[in-house]
C-alpha positions, 0 to 999 in steps of 0.5 A: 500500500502506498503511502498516501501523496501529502501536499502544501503551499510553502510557508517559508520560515525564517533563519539565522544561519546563512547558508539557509537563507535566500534556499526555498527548498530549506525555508520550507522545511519545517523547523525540527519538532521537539521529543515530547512532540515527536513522540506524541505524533508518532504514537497511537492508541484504540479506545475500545467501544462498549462491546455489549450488544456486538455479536460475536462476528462484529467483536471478532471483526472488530479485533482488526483494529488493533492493527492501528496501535503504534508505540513510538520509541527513542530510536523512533525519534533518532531516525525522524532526526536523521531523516530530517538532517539528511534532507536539510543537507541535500536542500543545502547544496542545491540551492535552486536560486544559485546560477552555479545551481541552475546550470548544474541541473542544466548538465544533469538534464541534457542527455549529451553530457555524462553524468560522470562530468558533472559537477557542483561546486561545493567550496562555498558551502559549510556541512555538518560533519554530523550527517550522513549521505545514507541511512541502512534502516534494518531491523528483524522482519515485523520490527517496523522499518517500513511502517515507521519510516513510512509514519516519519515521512508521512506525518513531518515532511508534506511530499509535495510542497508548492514553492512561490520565492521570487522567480522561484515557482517549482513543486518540490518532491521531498521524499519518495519510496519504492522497493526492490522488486522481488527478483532484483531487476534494475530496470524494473526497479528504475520503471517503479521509481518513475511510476511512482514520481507519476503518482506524486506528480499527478497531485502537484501544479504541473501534474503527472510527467508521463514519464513511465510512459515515455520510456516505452518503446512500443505496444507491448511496453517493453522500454527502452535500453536501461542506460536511457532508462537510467538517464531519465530517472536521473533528470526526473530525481534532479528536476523535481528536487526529490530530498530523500530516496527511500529503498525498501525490502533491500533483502530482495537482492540477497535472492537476485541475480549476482548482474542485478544485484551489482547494476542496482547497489552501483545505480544507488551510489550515484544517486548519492554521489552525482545527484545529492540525494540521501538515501534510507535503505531499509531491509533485514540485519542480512542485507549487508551481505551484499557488501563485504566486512570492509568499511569502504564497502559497508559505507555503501550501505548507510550509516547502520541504524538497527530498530531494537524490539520493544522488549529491549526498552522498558518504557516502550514495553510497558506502553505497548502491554498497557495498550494490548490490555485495554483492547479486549472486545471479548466477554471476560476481559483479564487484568495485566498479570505477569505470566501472560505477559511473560508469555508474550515477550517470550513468543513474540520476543518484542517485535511489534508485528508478532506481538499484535498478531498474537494478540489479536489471534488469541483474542480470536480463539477466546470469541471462537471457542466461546471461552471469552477469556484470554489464557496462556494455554490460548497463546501457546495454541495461536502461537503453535498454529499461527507462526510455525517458522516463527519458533526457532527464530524468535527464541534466537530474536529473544536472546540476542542470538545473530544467525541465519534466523532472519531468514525464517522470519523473512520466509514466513511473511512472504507466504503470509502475503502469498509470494511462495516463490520469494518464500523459497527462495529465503529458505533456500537459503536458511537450508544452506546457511544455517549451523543447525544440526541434528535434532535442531535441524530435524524441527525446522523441517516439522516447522516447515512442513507446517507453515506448508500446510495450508499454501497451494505450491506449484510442481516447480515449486514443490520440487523446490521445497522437496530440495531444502528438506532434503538438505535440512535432513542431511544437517538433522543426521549430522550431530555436534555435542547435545542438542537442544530444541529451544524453539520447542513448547 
């Protein structure tokens, strides 16, 4: 779902330092909000309404809205900051009222001249050694990267803002979001970077540009060769001063085409080196994989910005457990105790997204079976049913434990959103990566037949899964030192 385009006439704010006054594009950026304020816009609570004359099918309908509750962290009011550094530096150097400014656009959007000889003069201008060109957002999957990224962008940068400055009357596009295509390709990547600029443009002063459309080459949509392609998206990036690219699901490229996965990490270095525009890369803990342990190397992914669970800060958690008691549309509402939430923190190891849908699950089951009444043994039923490959990686999320788990919890979402064939692909390779051996092994492969069990595979891909079992069960009689199935309940 795509986040929904913002717009606003600009209100220029007044500055006292001088490399911000007389820049539209920074004037019109509101002035960084406060902690307290930040916190308060980014989080988000249900009042639950009086439930006594719902059947059971509108309360069971009604636990959906769970899925509004959002409990906004420190590290939540870290990354607004960086965000809004990153753009403020952006804006900073390309000062649209400046002719050295002009005639560098100019440069980037004639087609003769290569992008590799282009240059801004930056002699003039003071930068923060504090800031970054790159952010890499990561987090295990469910921990909200994307949704808080999203709620960031959404709530404190309008996308769209009209400018009126003197000669100055432009939209400018702060920010826009696409994700890796599932199977890593630069041109369809480049495509869905146009396609959406199309979609922010068309709510502007000028409208959409037509510019997925004007890559075309003929009927059937094919578009042109990718060093064109490549060169519009460029123009297009420049034209309409686009303060921040966001990259999601950058896991996607540990799946790729070794070809795609160069081609595309090259394109993004000169979105930042020759264009000026940050980036905030967002994917799992093992998309540095794409780059070797090298500091040169991994400064191509961003300054590393890792989202912990809402277990590993108190005030959160107990933010979070006050918001899941008080939504209890069911009969028999419990009080907070401690062994449920125990239990809780032990199946969802504090990631959000686990910890919501367990709830709401074991909110189900209590309607369903007619007990109304959440229990422990209806959290470790959900959790056994609902989330099979959830297990293993949970108890390592939980402890702090690194490893190839990621990938499980990659794989399980995947099928939950219907992609089987990306679903593979992440177990895949978990079967080949991962240290587990013997009886550990042996679970993963009962966990992965269950998640299994209730998705359609086509012959191609069962082959497929026939293989990861098979490479999982070579692993299940191999033996290190005693084995303990942790993730067993």
């Amino acid at each position: 779902m795509k986040i929904p385009v913002t717009k606003t006439l600009a209100r220029y704010r007044k500055s006292d330092i001088p490399e911000e006054q007389g820049n539209p594009l920074v004037l019109a950026l509101r002035a960084r909000f406060e902690p307290k304020a930040i916190k308060k816009i980014l989080s988000e609570e249900f009042q639950l309404q009086d439930i006594t004359n719902l059947t059971a099918s509108q309360r069971e309908e009604m636990t959906e809205k769970i899925h509004q509750i959002r409990i906004a962290t420190a590290e939540h009011n870290d990354l607004y900051c960086k965000i809004h550094r990153m753009m403020n530096k952006n804006y900073l150097i390309r000062n649209p009222t400046k002719p050295e400014v002009i005639e560098w656009s100019y440069d980037i959007a004639d087609p003769l001249i290569d992008i590799a000889d282009t240059q801004l003069n930056q002699q003039d201008i003071i930068l923060p050694n504090t800031t970054t060109d790159a952010i890499f957002v990561s987090g295990f999957s469910g921990n909200g990267k994307s949704t808080m990224t999203e709620r960031i962008l959404f709530k404190f940068f309008p996308q769209i803002i009209e400018h009126h400055f003197k000669d100055f009357i432009e939209p400018q596009i702060t920010y826009i979001k696409v994700d890796i295509p599932h199977d890593g390709s630069r041109g369809r990547f480049l495509e869905n970077i146009l396609l959406e600029l199309d979609r922010v443009l068309k709510e502007s002063s000028i409208g959409s540009q037509q510019y997925a459309k004007s890559v075309k080459k003929n009927a059937r949509g094919d578009h042109q060769d990718l060093g064109k392609l490549e060169g519009v998206v460029i123009q297009a990036l420049s034209r309409h001063y686009v303060g921040v690219f966001v990259i999601d699901e950058l896991q996607n490229l540990l799946i790729a085409r070794k070809d795609f996965r160069t081609t595309v990490l090259q394109l993004l270095d000169t979105f930042s080196n020759k264009l000026f525009v940050p980036t905030i890369k967002i994917g799992t803990p093992d998309s540095k994989e794409l780059v070797s342990d090298k500091s040169i190397h991994l400064r191509r992914l961003g300054e590393p910005f890792f989202l912990s669970p809402l277990s590993h800060d108190e005030h959160a958690w107990e933010r979070a457990m006050k918001a899941l008691f008080s939504f209890q549309p069911v009969k028999k509402p419990i009080e907070r105790n401690e062994s449920i939430e125990s239990l809780l923190k032990n199946f969802s190891a504090g990631v959000p997204d686990y910890l919501v849908k367990l709830w709401k699950q074991a909110l189900i089951e209590a309607i369903r079976s007619g007990k109304e009444r959440i229990t422990q043994s209806i959290i470790k039923k959900v959790f056994k049913q609902q989330f099979p490959l959830l297990r293993a990686a949970i108890n390592n999320i939980y402890h702090r434990k690194s490893g190839r788990y990621s990938d499980l919890i990659t794989a399980q979402q995947y099928f939950d959103s219907g992609n089987q064939q990306n679903a593979l692909k992440f177990l895949d390779k978990f079967s080949q990566a991962t240290h587990l051996k013997g009886i550990a092994a042996e679970d993963v492969v009962k966990d992965i037949e269950s998640a299994l069990s209730s998705h359609d595979l086509t012959t191609a891909q069962q082959n497929k899964l026939e293989k990861i079992k098979a490479k999982l069960k070579q692993k299940a009689k191999e033996t290190s030192g005693p084995q303990t199935i942790e993730h067993k309940l």
